[in-house]
C-alpha positions in Angstrom: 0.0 0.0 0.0 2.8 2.3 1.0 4.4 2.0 -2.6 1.2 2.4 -4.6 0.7 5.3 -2.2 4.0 7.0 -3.6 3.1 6.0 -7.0 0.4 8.4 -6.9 2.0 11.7 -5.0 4.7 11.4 -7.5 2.3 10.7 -10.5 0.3 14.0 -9.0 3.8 15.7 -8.8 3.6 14.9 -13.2 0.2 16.0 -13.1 1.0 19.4 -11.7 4.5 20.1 -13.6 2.4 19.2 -16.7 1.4 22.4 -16.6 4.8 23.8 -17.8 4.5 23.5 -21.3 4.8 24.7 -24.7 2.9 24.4 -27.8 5.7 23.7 -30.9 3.3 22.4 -33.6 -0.5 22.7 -32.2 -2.4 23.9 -29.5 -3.6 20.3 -28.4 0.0 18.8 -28.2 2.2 20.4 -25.3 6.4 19.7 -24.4 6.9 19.9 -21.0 8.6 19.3 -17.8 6.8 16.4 -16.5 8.2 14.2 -18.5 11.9 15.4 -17.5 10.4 14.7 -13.5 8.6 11.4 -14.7 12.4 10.2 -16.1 13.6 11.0 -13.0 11.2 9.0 -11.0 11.2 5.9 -12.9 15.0 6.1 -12.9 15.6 6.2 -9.0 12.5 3.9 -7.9 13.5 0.7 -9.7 11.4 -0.9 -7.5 8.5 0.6 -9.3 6.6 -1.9 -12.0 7.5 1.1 -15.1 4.3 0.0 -16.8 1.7 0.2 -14.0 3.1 3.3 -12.9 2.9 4.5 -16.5 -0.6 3.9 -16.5 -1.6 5.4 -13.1 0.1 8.7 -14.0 -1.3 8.7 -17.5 -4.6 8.4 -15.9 -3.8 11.1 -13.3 -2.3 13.4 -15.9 -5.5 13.1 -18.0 -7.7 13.9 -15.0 -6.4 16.8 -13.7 -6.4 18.1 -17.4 -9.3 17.5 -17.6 -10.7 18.9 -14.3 -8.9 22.0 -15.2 -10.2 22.5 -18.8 -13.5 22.2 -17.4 -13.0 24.7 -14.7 -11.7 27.1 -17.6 -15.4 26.6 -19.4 -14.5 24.0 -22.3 -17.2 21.6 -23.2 -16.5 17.8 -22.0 -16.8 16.4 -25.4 -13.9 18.7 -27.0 -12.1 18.1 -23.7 -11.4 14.5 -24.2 -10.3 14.8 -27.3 -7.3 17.3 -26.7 -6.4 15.2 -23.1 -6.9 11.4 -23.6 -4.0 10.9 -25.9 -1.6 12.2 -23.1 -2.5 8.6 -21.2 -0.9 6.6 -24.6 2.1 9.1 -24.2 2.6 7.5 -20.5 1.6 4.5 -21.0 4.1 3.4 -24.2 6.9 5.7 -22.2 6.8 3.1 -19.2 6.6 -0.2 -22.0 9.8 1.4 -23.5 11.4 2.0 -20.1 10.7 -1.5 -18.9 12.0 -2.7 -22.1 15.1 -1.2 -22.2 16.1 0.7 -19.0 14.7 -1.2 -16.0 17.8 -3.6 -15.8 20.7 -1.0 -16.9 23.1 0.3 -13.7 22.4 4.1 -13.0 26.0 4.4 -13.4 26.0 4.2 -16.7 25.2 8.1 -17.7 25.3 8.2 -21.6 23.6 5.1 -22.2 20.6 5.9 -19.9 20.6 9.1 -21.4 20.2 7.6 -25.2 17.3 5.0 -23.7 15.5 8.0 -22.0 15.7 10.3 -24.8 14.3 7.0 -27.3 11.3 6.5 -24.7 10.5 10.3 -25.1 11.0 10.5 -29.3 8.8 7.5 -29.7 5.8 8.1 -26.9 5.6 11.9 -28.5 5.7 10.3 -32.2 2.5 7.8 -31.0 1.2 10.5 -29.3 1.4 13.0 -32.7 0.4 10.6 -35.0 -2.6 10.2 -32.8 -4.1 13.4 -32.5 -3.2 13.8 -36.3 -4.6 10.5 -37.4 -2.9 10.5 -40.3 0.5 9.2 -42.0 1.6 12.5 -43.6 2.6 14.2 -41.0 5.9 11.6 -41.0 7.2 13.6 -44.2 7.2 16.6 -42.7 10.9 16.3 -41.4 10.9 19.5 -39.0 8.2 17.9 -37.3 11.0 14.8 -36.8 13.8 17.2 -35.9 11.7 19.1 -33.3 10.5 16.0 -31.1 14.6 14.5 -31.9 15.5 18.0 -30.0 12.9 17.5 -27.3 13.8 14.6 -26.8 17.2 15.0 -26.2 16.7 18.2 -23.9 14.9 16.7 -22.1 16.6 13.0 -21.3 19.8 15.4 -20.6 17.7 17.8 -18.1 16.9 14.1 -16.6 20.3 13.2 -16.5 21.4 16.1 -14.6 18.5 16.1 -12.5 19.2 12.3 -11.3 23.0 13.5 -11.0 22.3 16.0 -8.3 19.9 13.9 -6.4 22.4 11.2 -6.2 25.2 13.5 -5.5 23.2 15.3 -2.6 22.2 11.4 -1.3 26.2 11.2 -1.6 26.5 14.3 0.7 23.9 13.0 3.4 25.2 9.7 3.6 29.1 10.5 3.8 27.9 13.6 6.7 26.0 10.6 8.2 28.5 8.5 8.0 31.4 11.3 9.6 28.4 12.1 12.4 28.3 8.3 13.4 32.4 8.0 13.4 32.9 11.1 15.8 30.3 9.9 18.3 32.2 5.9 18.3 35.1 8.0 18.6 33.9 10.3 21.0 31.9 7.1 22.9 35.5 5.1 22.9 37.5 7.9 24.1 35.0 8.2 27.2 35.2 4.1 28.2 38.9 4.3 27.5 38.8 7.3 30.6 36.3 5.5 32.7 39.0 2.2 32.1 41.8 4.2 33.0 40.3 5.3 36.2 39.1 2.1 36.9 42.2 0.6 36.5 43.8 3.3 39.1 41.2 2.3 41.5 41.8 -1.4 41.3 45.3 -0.8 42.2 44.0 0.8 45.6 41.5 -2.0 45.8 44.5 -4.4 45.4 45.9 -2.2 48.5 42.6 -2.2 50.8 42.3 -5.9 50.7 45.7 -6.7 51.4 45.7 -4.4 54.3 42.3 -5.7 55.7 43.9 -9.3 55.6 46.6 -8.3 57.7 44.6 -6.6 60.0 42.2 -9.8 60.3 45.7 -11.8 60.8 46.8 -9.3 63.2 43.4 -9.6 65.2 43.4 -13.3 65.4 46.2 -13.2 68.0 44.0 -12.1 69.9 41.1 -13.6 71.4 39.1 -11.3 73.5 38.3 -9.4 69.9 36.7 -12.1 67.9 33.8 -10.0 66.5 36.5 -7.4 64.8 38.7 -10.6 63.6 35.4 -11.7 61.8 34.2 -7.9 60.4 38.1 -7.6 59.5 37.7 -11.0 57.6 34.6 -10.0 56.1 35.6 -6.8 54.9 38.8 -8.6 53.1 36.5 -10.5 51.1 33.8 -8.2 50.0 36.8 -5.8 48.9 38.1 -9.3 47.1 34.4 -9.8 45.1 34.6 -6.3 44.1 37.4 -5.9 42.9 36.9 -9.5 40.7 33.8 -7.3 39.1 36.1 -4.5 38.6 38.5 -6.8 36.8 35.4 -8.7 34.9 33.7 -5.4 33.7 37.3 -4.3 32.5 38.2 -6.9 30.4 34.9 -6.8 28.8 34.8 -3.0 28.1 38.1 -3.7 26.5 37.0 -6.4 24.9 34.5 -4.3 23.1 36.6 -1.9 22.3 39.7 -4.0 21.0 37.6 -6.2 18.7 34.6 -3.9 17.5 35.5 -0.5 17.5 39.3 0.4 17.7 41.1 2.9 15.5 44.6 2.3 15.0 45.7 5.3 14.1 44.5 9.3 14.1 45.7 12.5 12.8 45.1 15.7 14.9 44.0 17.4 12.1 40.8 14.6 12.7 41.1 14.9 16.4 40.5 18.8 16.1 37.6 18.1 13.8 36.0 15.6 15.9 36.2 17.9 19.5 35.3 21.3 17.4 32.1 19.7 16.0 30.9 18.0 19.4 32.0 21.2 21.2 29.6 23.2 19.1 26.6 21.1 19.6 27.3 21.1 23.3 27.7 24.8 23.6 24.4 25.3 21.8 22.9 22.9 24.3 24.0 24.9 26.9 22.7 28.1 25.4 25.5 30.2 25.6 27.1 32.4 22.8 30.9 31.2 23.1 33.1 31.2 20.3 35.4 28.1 19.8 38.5 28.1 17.8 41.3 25.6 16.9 44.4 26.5 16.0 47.1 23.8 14.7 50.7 23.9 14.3 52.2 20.8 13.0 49.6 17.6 11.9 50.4 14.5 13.0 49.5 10.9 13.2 49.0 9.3 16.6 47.9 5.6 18.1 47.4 7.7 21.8 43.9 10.0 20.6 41.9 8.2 22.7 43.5 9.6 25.7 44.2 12.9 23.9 40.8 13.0 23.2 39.0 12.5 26.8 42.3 15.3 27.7 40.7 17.6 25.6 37.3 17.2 26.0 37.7 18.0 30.1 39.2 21.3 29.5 37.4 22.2 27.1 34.3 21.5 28.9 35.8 22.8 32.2 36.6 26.0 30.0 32.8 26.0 28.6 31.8 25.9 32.6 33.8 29.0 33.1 32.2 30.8 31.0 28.8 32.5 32.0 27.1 33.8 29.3 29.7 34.5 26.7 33.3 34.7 25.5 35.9 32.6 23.5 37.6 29.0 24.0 40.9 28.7 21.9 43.2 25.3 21.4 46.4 26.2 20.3 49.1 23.9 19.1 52.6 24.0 18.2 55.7 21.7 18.3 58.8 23.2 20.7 61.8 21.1 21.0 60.9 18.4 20.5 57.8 18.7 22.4 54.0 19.4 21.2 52.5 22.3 23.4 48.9 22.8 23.5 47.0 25.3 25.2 43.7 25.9 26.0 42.7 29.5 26.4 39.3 30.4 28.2 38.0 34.0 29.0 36.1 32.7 31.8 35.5 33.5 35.3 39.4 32.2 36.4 40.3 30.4 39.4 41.5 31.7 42.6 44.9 31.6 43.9 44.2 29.4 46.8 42.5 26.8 44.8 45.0 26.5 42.2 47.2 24.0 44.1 43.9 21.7 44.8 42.6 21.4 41.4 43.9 18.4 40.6 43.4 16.5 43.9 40.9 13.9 43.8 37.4 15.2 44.9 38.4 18.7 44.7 35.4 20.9 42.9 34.4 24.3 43.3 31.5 23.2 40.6 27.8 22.9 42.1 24.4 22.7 40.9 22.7 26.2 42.7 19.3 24.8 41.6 20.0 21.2 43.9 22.6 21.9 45.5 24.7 19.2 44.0 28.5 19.1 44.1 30.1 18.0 41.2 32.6 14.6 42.0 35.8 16.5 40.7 37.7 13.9 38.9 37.8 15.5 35.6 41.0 17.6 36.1 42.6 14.4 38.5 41.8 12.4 35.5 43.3 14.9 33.0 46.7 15.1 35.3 47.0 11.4 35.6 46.6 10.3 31.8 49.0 13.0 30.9 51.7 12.1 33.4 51.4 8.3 33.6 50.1 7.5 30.0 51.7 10.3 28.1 55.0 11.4 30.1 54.2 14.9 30.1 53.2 17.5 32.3 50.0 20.1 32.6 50.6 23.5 34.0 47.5 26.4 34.7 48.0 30.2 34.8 44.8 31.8 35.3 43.1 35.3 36.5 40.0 36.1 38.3 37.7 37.4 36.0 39.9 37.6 32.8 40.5 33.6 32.2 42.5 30.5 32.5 45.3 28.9 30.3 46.2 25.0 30.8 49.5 24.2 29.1 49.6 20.7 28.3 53.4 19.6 27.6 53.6 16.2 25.5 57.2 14.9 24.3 57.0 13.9 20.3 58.2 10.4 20.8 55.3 9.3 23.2 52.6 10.9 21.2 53.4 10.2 17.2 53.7 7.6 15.0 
């Protein structure tokens, strides 16, 4: 139903454009446009049965000629006379089509072009030769040289028409296509933070257990304390279960993201792309009018984005929190001894001195929500500080001013990060 639906808004869509036309040779035979949009339609919806669909928009062309020459005042007899032979014009154009077109690959410009322009020189011969009723009209060579013309006019205004659809298709599919890779990428670079700082804690897990077991060895010495010896005991092996999740839920994430989705490689140039266009949409969902630039130095290839990624992304969006209403965000790049420096300039609300020295403890936040109350956890910038000194080698440092702005300088040596 949902297909012979379509076949008649588009035959409709003929119906209407029919009604840009000209009158070459009589008054009762009209070149038009429709037949260019018909083309076009029979060539992208293979799908369609050429011949039924003929027939429907014959029908509906005829119609709605008909409805209109009747609203202009024109008698019904006369009327069907000058519209019914427009339905054997349809009708032998989609026998032709099916004949010759339906199996041949779109690809193939110049012969679809000769087949199209061949349906439309013989349906407007028929369609002549009808109205005329009579043979001599086939020595009149002009005749033969205007529909040749038409025909090809119009097969090549097909052409281009089905080019430009197909290219824009092209267009949606490949910006499709670039949306869905930055949000894997995007996606990835957040588990591969959430791994890393699960990872981190299992190590102090690793710690906790080991010293609750010595405590609970410790405590059974003694006697009088029995109830502690078995809450130390218990505590030992609830920290031991956890931590056999932590490891469980590790492997599996990385799993995931070793087999299915991995990239093995990324240029910064991509990286830049990928945080500018999710940095926009996040700005706009915030409402606030901040301009964003990035400014690169050197491109370069590296195996290490997903960390460089999740770096980013927390100062960026720590920079974006600074920021009340309005202002600018800038990510600068460049390659100093052997080093690439990249900074990221805010003209937010700063940070004061005393809290500069805390930022990057664990837990430290001067982020709340004033509607609930809420405090935010604070790992962002510990996160930030431990993938750049344990993962990458380097070092972050953080000048800032109250109500002028922040800079974090992020120092990573060349060797560590390309490839």
């Amino acid at each position: 139903m949902d297909k012979i639906k379509r076949m008649f808004l588009f035959a409709l869509a003929v119906a209407v454009t029919s009604q840009l036309y000209i009158n070459p040779f009589m008054e009762d035979f009209r070149v038009s446009f429709s037949v260019v949009l018909f083309s076009v339609i029979l060539t992208l919806n293979k799908n369609f049965n050429s011949i039924f669909f003929s027939i429907i928009t014959g029908v509906v062309v005829f119609l709605f000629r008909s409805l209109l020459l009747i609203l202009s005042g024109l008698k019904v007899s006369n009327i069907l006379s000058i519209t019914y032979p427009s339905i054997l014009f349809y009708i032998i154009f989609g026998i032709l089509f099916y004949l010759l077109i339906t199996e041949i690959n779109n690809k193939k410009v110049i012969k679809l072009g000769i087949y199209l322009a061949i349906c439309d020189f013989f349906s407007n011969f028929m369609e002549i030769f009808l109205r005329i009723n009579k043979k001599g009209f086939m020595d009149n060579y002009d005749i033969i040289k205007i529909l040749i013309f038409v025909a090809l006019l119009r097969s090549f205004l097909a052409i281009l028409l089905i080019s430009i659809i197909k290219y824009y298709k092209l267009l949606v599919i490949k910006e499709e296509h670039e949306n869905r890779y930055r949000r894997l990428v995007l996606l990835v670079s957040s588990l591969k933070s959430e791994i890393y700082f699960m990872k981190r804690n299992s190590d102090y897990i690793e710690k906790v257990m080991g010293d609750s077991y010595k405590l609970y060895e410790g405590l059974s010495q003694k006697d009088d304390i029995k109830k502690l010896k078995e809450l130390s005991l218990s505590v030992a092996s609830d920290i031991h279960e956890i931590k056999k999740d932590y490891i469980r839920v590790i492997k599996g994430v990385e799993d995931i993201m070793g087999n299915k989705i991995q990239y093995e490689k990324m240029s910064l140039v991509d990286i830049f792309d990928i945080l500018e266009k999710s940095t926009r949409k996040f700005i706009n969902k915030e409402k606030k009018d901040i301009n964003i630039s990035f400014k690169l130095g050197k491109n370069f290839f590296t195996k290490k984005h997903y960390g460089l990624i999740s770096v980013f992304r927390n100062l960026i969006n720590n920079a974006i929190e600074s920021i009340e209403d309005s202002g600018d965000i800038i990510i600068e790049h460049s390659l100093e001894n052997n080093n690439h420096i990249f900074k990221i300039i805010d003209t937010g609300a700063g940070i004061k001195k005393r809290d500069i020295n805390h930022i990057f403890k664990p837990g430290f936040s001067t982020k709340f929500n004033k509607l609930t109350g809420d405090v935010n956890r604070g790992l962002g910038l510990t996160l930030v500080k431990d993938i750049i000194e344990n993962y990458y080698n380097g070092n972050i440092k953080i000048k800032s001013i109250i109500n002028s702005g922040t800079v974090f300088i992020v120092t990573l040596p060349q060797n560590e990060l390309e490839v």
